[in-house]
C-alpha positions in Angstrom: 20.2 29.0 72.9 16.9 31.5 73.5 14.0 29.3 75.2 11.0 31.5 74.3 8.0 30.1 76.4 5.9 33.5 76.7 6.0 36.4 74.1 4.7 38.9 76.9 6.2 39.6 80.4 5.0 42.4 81.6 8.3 43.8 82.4 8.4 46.8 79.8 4.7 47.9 80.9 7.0 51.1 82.4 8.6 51.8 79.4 11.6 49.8 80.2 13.4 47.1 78.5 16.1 44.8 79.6 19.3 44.8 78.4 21.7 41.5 78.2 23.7 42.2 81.1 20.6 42.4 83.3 20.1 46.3 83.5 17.2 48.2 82.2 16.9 51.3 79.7 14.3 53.6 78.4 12.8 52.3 75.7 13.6 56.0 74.4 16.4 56.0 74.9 19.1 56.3 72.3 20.3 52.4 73.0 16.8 50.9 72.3 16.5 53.8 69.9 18.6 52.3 67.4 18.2 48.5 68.6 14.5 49.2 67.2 15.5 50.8 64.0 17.9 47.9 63.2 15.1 45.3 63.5 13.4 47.7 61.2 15.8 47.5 58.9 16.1 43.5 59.4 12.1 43.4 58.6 12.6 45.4 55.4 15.1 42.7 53.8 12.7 40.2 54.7 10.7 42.3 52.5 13.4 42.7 49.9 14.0 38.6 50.4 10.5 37.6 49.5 10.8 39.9 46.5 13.8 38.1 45.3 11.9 34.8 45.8 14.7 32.5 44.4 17.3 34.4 43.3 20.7 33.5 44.8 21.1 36.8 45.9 18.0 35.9 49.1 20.6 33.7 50.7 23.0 36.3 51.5 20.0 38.8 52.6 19.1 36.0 54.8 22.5 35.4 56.6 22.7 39.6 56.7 19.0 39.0 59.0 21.1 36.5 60.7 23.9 39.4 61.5 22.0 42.2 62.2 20.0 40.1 64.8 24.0 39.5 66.2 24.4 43.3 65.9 21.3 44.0 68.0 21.9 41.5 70.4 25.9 43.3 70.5 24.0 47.0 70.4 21.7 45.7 73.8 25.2 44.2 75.3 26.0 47.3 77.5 29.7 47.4 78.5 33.3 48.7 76.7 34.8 45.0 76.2 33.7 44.4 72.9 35.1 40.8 72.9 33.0 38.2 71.6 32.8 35.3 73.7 30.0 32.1 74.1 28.1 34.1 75.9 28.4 37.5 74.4 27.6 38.3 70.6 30.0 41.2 69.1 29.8 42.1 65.1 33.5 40.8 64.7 35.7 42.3 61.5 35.0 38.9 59.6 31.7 40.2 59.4 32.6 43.1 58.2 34.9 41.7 55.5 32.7 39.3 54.0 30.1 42.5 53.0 33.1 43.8 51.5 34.3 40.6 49.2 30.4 40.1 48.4 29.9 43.7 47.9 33.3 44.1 45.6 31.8 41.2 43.6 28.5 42.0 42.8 30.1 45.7 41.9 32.2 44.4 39.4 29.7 42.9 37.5 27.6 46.4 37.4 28.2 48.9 35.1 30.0 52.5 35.9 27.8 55.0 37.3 27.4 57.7 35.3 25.0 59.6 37.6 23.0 59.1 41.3 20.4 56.4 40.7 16.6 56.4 41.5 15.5 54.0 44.6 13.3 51.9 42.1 13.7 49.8 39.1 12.2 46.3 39.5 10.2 45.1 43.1 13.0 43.5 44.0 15.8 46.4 43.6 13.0 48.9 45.5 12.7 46.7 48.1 16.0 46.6 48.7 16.8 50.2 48.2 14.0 51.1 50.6 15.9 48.1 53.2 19.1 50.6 52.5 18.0 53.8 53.2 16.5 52.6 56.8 19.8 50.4 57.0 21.2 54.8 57.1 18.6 55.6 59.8 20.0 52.6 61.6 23.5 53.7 61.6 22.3 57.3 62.2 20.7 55.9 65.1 24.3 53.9 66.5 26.1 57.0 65.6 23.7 58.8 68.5 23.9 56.1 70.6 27.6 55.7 70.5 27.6 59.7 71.7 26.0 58.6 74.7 27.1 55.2 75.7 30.2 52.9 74.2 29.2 50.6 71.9 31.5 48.3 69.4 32.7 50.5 66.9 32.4 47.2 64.4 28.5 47.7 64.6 29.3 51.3 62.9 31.0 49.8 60.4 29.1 47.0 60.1 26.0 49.4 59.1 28.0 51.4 56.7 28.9 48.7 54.5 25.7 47.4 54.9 24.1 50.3 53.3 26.7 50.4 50.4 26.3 46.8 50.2 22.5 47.1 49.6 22.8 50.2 47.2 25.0 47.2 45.1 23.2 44.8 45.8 19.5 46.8 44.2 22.4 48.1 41.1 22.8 44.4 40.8 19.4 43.1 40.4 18.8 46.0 38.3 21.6 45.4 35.2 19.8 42.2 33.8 16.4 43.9 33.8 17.1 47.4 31.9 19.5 48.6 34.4 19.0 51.6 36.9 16.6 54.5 37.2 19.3 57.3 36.6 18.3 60.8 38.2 17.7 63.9 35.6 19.0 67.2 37.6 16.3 69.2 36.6 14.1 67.0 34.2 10.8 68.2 35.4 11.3 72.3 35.8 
């Protein structure tokens, strides 16, 4: 359980940050790096979650918070044994999965997609397009951080569904109010 008694320490005023084994990193480097851009892209379903107010679809945005907070916790876990245990938190393949049956679901139900589709639509589908495309900078991020250090290679595809899960997921909210924003190659020459 995390005891939080004091937000500050004073221990990153040296642009350091500890990891969960103990160790310190830059908080440049590419570890921290893409730990920061996943709580970005954590805060941006918030976003997309308050936009949804009600709608069934905010619990599952809200248990997604709950796993990329694992996956950060797994990204700041430095080591190559990427077996979960009491004490370690690993993105496992269930994880995984279930974005795939939810995802598979909510695709069914949308129609076929006759061209690339605009970020937009109602507040609720922008917000969660916008929670996408940093949910790519994220994985961009892991994919450079993996380069450099080993991480679990579930957190890579953890953040890929999650960004196809999203684009879905914005399709979804979209078909019972007009439907999506379809791009026009060339509509404003």
């Amino acid at each position: 359980m995390v005891k939080l008694n004091r937000i500050y320490t004073r221990t990153g005023d040296m642009g350091t940050t500890g990891l969960v084994d103990g160790s310190r990193a830059a908080k440049d480097s590419p570890r921290l790096i893409a730990i920061g851009e996943v709580d970005e892209a954590n805060s941006a379903i918030g976003v997309a979650i308050v936009a949804l107010a009600d709608h069934p679809l905010a619990a599952d945005l809200t248990r997604i918070q709950n796993d990329l907070f694992d996956l950060g916790a797994d990204l700041a876990t430095p080591g190559e044994d990427f077996a979960p245990s009491a004490m370690v938190l690993r993105i496992v393949a269930g994880q995984v999965e279930r974005l795939e049956r939810e995802l598979d679901v909510m695709n069914d139900s949308a129609p076929p997609l006759t061209s690339f589709v605009l970020p937009g639509g109602t507040a609720a589908a922008a917000a969660i397009h916008l929670a996408r495309a940093i949910v790519r900078r994220a994985e961009r991020a892991a994919v450079a951080t993996a380069h450099d250090v080993a991480i679990n290679p579930l957190v890579l595809a953890y953040l890929n569904r999650l960004s196809d899960y999203l684009f879905v997921a914005a399709r979804f909210i979209n078909k019972d109010s007009g439907g999506d924003i379809l791009w026009v190659p060339g509509a404003s020459r």
